[in-house]
C-alpha positions as CSV (number, residue, x, y, z in Angstrom):
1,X,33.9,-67.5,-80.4
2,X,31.9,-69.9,-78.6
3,X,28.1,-70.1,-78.3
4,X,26.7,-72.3,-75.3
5,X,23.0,-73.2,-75.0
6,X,21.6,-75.4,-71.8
7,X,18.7,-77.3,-72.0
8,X,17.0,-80.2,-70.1
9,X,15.7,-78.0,-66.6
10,X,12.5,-78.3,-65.1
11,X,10.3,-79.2,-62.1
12,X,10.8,-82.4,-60.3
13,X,10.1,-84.0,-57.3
14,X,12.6,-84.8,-54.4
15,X,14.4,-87.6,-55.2
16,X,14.1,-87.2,-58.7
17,X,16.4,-87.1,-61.9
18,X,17.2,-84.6,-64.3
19,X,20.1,-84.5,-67.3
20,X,20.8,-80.9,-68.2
21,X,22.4,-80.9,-71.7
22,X,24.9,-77.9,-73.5
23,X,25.3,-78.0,-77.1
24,X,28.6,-75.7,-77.6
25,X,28.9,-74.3,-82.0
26,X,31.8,-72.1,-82.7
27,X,34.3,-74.5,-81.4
28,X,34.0,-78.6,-80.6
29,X,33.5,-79.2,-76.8
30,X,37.0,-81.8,-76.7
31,X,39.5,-78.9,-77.2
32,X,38.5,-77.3,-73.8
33,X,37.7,-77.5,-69.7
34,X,33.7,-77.1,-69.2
35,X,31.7,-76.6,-66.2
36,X,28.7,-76.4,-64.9
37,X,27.6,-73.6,-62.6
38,X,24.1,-72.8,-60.4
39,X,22.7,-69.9,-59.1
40,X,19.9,-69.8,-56.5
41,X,17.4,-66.7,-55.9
42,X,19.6,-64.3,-53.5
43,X,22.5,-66.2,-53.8
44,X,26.1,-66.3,-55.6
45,X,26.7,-68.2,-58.2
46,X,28.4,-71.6,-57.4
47,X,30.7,-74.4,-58.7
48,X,29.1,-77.5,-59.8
49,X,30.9,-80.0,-61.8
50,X,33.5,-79.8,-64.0
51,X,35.4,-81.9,-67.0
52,X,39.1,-81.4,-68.4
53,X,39.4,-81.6,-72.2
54,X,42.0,-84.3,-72.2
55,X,41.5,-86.9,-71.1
56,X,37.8,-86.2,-69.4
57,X,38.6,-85.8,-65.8
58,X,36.3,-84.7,-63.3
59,X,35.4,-82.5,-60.5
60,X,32.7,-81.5,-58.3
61,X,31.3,-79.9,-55.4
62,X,30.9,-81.7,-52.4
63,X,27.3,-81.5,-51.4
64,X,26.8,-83.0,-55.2
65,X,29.2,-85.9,-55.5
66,X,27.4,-89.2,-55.7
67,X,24.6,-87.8,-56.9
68,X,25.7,-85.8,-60.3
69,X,27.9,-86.9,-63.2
70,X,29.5,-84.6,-65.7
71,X,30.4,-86.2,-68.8
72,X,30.6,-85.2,-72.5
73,X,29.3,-86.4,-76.1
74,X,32.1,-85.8,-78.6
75,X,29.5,-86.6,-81.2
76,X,26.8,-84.3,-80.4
77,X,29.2,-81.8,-79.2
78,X,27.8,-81.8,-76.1
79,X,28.3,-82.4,-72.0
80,X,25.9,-82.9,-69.8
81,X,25.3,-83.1,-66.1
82,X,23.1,-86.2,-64.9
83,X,21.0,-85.4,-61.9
84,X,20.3,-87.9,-59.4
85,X,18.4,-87.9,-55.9
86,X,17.6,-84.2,-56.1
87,X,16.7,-82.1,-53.2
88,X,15.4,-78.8,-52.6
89,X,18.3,-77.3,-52.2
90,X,19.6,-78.2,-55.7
91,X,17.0,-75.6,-57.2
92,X,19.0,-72.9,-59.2
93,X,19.5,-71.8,-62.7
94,X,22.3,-73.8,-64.0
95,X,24.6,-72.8,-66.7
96,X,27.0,-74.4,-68.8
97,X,30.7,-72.4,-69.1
98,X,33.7,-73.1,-71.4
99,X,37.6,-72.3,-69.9
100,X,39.2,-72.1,-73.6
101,X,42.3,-71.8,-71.5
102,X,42.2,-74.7,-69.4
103,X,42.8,-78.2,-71.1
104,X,44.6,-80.8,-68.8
105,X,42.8,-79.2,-65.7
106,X,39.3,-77.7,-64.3
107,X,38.8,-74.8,-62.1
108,X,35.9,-73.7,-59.6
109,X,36.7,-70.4,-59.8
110,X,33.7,-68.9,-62.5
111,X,36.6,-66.4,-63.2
112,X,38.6,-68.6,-65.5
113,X,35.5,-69.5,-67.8
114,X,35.2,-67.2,-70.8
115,X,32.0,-68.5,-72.0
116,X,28.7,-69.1,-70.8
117,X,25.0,-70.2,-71.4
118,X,21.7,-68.4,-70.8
119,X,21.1,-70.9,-68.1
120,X,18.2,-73.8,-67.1
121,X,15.9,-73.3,-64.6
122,X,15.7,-76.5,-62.5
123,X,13.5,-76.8,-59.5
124,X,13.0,-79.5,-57.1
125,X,9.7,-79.6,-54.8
126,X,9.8,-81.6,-51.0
């Protein structure tokens, strides 16, 4: 059993930075893939970033890359998603997800994640 809890959303102003943060208990963070997912008002839930648990590759969505970096804190148990330059179109919940399944790959399918957060409300105003 894992527990996942985001924190770290808010309101900021275009251009702006945020770093969301997921604190995982139940099971350490290392031995597992983890994403990170957002959901806009009226819209589907969408692949963000993810991270492998070997050897801490990465993956993300084009409209994000250069702009967001997934990385993880083995010793607060932890990965986070640094937001940089954000725009309007970046306001969603977020939520963190675990894939105790995946290891020495990500996927961007929410599918494959067996775990997930409550979610972090980040908004960016023009």
């Amino acid at each position: 059993q894992v527990q996942l809890l985001e924190s770290g959303g808010g309101l900021v102003q275009a251009g702006g930075s945020l770093t969301l943060s997921c604190a995982a208990s139940g099971r350490t963070f290392t031995r597992y893939a983890s994403g990170w997912f957002r959901q806009a008002s009226g819209k589907e839930r969408e692949f963000v970033a993810a991270i492998t648990g070997s050897d801490d590759s990465t993956d993300y969505t084009e409209s994000v890359k250069g702009r967001f970096t997934i990385s993880r804190d083995d010793a607060k148990n932890t990965v986070n998603l640094q937001m940089k330059n954000l725009k309007p179109e970046d306001t969603a919940v977020y939520y963190c997800a675990a894939d105790l399944q995946g290891y020495f790959s990500v996927s961007r399918y929410r599918q494959e994640y067996d775990y997930w957060g409550q979610g972090t409300q980040v908004t960016v105003s023009s």
